[in-house]
C-alpha positions in Angstrom: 0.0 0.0 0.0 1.3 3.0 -1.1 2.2 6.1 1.8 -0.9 8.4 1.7 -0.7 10.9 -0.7 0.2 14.7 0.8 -1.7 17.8 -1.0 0.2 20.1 -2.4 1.0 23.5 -0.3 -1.6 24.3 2.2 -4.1 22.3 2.8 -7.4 23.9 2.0 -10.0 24.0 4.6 -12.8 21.1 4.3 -10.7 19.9 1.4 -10.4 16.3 2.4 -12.9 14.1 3.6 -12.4 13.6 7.7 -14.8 11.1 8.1 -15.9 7.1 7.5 -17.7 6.2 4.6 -21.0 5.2 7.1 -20.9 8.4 9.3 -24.0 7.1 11.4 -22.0 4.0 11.5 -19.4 5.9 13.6 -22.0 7.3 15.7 -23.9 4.4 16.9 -20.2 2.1 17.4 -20.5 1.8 21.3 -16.4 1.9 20.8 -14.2 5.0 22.1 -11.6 6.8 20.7 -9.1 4.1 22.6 -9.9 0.9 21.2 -9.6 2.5 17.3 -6.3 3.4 18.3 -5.2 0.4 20.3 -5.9 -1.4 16.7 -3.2 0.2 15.5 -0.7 -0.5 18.6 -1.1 3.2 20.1 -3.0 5.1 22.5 -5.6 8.3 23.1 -6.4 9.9 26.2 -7.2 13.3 27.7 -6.3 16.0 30.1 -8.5 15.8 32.8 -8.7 17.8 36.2 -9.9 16.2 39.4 -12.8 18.4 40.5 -14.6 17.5 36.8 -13.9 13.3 38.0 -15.6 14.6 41.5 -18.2 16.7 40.3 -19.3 15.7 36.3 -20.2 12.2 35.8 -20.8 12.8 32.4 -17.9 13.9 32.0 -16.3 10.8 34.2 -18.2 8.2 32.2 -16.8 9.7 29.1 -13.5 9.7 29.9 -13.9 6.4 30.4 -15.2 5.1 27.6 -13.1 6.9 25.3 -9.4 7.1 26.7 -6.9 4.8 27.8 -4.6 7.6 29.0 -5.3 10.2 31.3 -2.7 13.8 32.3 -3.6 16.2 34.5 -4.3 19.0 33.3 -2.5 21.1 35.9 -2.3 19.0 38.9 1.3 18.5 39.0 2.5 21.8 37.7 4.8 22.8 40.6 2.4 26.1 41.3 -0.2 23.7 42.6 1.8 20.7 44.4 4.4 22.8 46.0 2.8 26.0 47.0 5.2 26.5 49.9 8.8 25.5 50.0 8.7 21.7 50.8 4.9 21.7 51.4 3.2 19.8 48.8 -0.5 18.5 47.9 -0.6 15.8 45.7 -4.4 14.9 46.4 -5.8 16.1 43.0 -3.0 14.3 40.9 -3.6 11.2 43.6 -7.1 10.9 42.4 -6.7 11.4 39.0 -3.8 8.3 39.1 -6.6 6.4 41.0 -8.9 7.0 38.5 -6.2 5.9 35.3 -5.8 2.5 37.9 -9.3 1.9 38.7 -10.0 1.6 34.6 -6.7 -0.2 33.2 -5.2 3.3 32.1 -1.8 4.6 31.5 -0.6 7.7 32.6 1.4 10.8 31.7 2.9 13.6 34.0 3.0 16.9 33.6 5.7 18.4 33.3 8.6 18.4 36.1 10.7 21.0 34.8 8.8 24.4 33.1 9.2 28.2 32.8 5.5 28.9 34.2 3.1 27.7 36.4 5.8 27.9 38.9 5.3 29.0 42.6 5.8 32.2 43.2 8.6 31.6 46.1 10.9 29.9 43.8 12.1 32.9 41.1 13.0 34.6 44.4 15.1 31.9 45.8 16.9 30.8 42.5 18.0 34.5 42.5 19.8 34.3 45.7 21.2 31.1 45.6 24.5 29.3 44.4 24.4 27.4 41.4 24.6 24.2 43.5 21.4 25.4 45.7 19.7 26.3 42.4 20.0 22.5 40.6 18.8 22.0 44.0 15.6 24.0 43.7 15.0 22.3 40.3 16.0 18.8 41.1 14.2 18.5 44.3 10.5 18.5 42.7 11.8 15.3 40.5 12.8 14.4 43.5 9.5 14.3 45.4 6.9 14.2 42.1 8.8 10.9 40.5 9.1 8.5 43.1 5.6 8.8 44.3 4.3 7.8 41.2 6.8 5.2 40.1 5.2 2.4 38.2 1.9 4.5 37.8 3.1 7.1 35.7 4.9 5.8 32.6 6.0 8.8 30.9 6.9 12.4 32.1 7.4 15.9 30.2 10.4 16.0 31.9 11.0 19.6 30.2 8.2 21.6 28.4 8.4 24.2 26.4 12.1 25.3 26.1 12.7 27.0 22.7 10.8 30.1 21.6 12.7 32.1 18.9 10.9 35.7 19.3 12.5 36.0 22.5 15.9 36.7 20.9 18.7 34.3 21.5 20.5 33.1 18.2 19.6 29.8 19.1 16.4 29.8 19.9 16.3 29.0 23.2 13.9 30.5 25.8 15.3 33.7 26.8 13.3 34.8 30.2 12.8 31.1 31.1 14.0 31.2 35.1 15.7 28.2 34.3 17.6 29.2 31.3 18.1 32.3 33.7 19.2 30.3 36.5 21.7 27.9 35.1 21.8 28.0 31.2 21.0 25.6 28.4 22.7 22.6 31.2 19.3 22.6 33.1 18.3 20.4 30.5 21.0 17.8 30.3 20.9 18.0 34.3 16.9 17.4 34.5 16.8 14.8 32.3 19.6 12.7 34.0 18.0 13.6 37.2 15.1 11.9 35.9 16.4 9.1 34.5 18.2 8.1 37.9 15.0 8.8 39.6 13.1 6.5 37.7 15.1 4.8 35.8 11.9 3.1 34.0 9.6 5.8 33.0 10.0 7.8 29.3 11.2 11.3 29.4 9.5 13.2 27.4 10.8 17.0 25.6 7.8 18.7 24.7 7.0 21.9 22.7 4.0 23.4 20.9 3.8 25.8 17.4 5.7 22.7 15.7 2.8 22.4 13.3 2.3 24.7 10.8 3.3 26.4 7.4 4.1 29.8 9.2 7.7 31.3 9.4 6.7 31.3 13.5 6.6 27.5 13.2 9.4 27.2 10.4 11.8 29.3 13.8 10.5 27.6 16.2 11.1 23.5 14.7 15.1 24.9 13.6 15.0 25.6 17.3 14.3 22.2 18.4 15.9 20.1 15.9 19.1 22.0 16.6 18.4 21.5 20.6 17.8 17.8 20.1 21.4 17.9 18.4 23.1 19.2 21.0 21.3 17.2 23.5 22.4 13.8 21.8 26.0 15.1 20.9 26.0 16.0 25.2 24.1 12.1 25.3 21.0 13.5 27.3 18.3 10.7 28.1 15.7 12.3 25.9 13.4 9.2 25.3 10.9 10.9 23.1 9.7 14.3 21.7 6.1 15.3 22.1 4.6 17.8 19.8 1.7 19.4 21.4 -0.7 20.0 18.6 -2.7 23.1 19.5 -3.6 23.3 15.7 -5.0 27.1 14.6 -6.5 26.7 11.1 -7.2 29.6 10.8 -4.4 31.8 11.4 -1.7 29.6 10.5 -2.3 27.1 7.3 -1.1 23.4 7.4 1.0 21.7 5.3 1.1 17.9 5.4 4.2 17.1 3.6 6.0 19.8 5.7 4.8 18.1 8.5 6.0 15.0 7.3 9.7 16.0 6.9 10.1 17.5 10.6 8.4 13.8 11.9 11.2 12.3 10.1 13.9 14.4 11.2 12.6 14.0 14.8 11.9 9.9 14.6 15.5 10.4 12.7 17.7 10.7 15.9 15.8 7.2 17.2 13.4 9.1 19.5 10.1 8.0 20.3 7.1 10.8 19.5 3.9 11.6 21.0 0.9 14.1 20.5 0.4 15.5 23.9 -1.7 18.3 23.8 -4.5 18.3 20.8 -7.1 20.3 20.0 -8.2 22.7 16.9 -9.0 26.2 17.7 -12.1 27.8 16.0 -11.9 31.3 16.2 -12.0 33.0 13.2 -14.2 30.1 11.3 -17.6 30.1 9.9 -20.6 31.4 11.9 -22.1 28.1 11.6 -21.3 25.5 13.4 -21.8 22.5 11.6 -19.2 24.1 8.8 -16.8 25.1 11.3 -17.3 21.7 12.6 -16.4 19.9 9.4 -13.9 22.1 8.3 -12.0 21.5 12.0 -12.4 18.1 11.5 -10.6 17.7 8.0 -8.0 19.8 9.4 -7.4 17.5 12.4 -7.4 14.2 9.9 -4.7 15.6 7.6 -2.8 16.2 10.5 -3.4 12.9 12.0 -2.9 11.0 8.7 0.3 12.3 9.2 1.4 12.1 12.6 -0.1 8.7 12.6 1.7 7.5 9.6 5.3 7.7 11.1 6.1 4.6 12.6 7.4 6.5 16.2 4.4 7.9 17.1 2.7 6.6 20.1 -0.2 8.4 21.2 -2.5 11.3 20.7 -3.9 12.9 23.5 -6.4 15.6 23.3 -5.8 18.8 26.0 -9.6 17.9 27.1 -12.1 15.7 26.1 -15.3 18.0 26.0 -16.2 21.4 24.4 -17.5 22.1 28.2 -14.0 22.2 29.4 -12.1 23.2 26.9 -9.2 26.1 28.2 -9.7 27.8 24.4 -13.3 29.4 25.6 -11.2 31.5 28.3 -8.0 32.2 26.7 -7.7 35.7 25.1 -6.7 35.6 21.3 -9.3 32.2 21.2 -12.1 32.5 22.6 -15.4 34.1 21.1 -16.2 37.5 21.6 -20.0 36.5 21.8 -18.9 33.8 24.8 -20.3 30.7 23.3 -18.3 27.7 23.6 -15.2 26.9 21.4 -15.9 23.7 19.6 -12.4 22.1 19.3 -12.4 19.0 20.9 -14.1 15.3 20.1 -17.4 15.9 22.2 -19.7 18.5 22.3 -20.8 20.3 25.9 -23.4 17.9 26.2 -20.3 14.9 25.4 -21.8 13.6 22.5 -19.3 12.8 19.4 -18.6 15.5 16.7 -16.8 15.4 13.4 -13.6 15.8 15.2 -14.5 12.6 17.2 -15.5 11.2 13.8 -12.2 12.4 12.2 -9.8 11.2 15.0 -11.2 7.6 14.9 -10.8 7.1 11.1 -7.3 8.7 11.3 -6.5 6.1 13.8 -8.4 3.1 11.6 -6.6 4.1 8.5 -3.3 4.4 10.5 -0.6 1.6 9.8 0.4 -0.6 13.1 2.8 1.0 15.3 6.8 1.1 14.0 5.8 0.4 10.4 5.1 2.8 7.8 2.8 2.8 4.7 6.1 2.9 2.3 
């Protein structure tokens, strides 16, 4: 069978069909998202938060059926476990990890080592202490966060986020990351080793977003990472695997598969592992109706699968959410709609029934070759 065939340039919106042949076939299959990908040897899951497993069981009973991986969605960004120095509250992350056991799930965490979402005594200390007290100040939430969760979690973003070109270094890096700040481009090598002696059996993840699309933004941002990753193998850092986030923004920034192609095989190229950790399509800026905006989302998200899918590293896909009702894009500033209705950028509607993006995601997965083969 011959690879799937790219489009030429950008790929016009609704150009390509995202869906089965028997859409109501799609809707009545009792099946989630998870067991169309497990056909293929992979995974799909969600970012969930504790309170919506407490207080939606919709929501709960979707999550369920559809995933069989769960991350939290903030629940073990340091700004919420460590609020004080040494003081921590695991108890939303506990019951989230309860929840992936209780059903058979895997688990991700999220993320160890990141410029934000940090508490607000730590910038303060790094600034006034040596360089040994500041690996300290990084090392010691691996320290605490991975051991508890050893066996349970099977994968960390050990780093996220660390290249961002605007900011002005020739390289790329993140300029006014506290990290970068506090002890250079080496906070890297030394988190990930850190890791890797602290759990010596999870996957350590690097993970980065605007990696996706035909923009010059993107173009900076994946020379910034490939050019990372070669430093980081030259210096033999444990970098298991790369995960590209996938916040996909049809339309601002247009999509081009084969493009998109090339960078999965310069990333799979230095033997890493790869993962989509952080899904969803934003629709500001689409048609007023929603049934258009809808499909057009959802052929967006299928030529991006097709692709992602069709390298033989890549693992997983997991959507940031599960349900319109929760999605983070209805709040955020540059996406969310002016007239406050709901963005519609994730599988399942606010009332968590399956949309074309549902539709979309589960054909991309059917059509997908098995796991470390390709369709050449």
């Amino acid at each position: 069978m011959k690879r799937r065939e790219f489009l030429a340039g950008a790929l016009a919106l609704g150009a390509c069909s995202p869906v089965p042949s028997s859409r109501a076939e799609a809707r009545i299959s009792s099946e989630g998202l998870a067991a169309h990908a497990r056909r293929s040897g992979r995974n799909f899951g969600a970012a969930i938060k504790s309170r919506q497993l407490r207080e939606d069981p919709d929501f709960t009973a979707a999550v369920a059926r559809e995933c069989d991986m769960v991350v939290q969605e903030y629940e073990l960004k340091r700004g919420t476990t460590e609020p004080k120095p040494g003081k921590y509250d695991f108890s939303g992350a506990d019951q989230i990890i309860a929840f992936a056991q209780k059903h058979g799930m895997g688990a991700r965490g999220h993320a160890l080592v990141w410029y934000a979402a940090q508490p607000k005594w730590l910038e303060p200390a790094l600034k006034i202490a040596d360089k040994a007290g500041r690996e300290k100040l990084m090392t010691s939430y691996i320290d605490v966060a991975m051991p508890r969760y050893a066996g349970r979690i099977g994968e960390w973003d050990v780093v996220n986020e660390a290249v961002e070109p605007k900011e002005g270094r020739a390289d790329g890096m993140r300029a006014n990351s506290m990290w970068m700040q506090a002890l250079g481009e080496d906070y890297i090598d030394i988190a990930f080793h850190h890791a890797r002696a602290t759990d010596p059996k999870a996957t350590l993840f690097l993970t980065d977003f605007g990696l996706e699309h035909d923009s010059p933004r993107c173009e900076r941002r994946r020379t910034a990472m490939l050019k990372l990753l070669d430093r980081l193998m030259a210096r033999k850092v444990p970098v298991d695997a790369v995960g590209i986030q996938g916040h996909l923004k049809p339309y601002n920034e247009r999509f081009d598969q084969a493009l998109f192609a090339r960078f999965l095989n310069d990333l799979s190229g230095y033997g890493l592992a790869l993962s989509v950790t952080e899904f969803d399509v934003a629709d500001r800026g689409g048609p007023p109706s929603p049934d258009k905006r809808d499909s057009e989302i959802a052929a967006v998200a299928k030529a991006f699968l097709d692709v992602a899918l069709d390298n033989p590293a890549m693992r997983s896909v997991l959507c940031w959410g599960l349900s319109d009702r929760y999605s983070w894009l209805s709040n955020y500033p540059d996406y969310k709609w002016p007239d406050g209705q709901l963005s519609r950028v994730l599988p399942l509607d606010d009332a968590m029934r399956r949309k074309p993006l549902w539709d979309a995601i589960a054909a991309a997965f059917d059509a997908a070759p098995p796991m470390g083969r390709s369709r050449a």
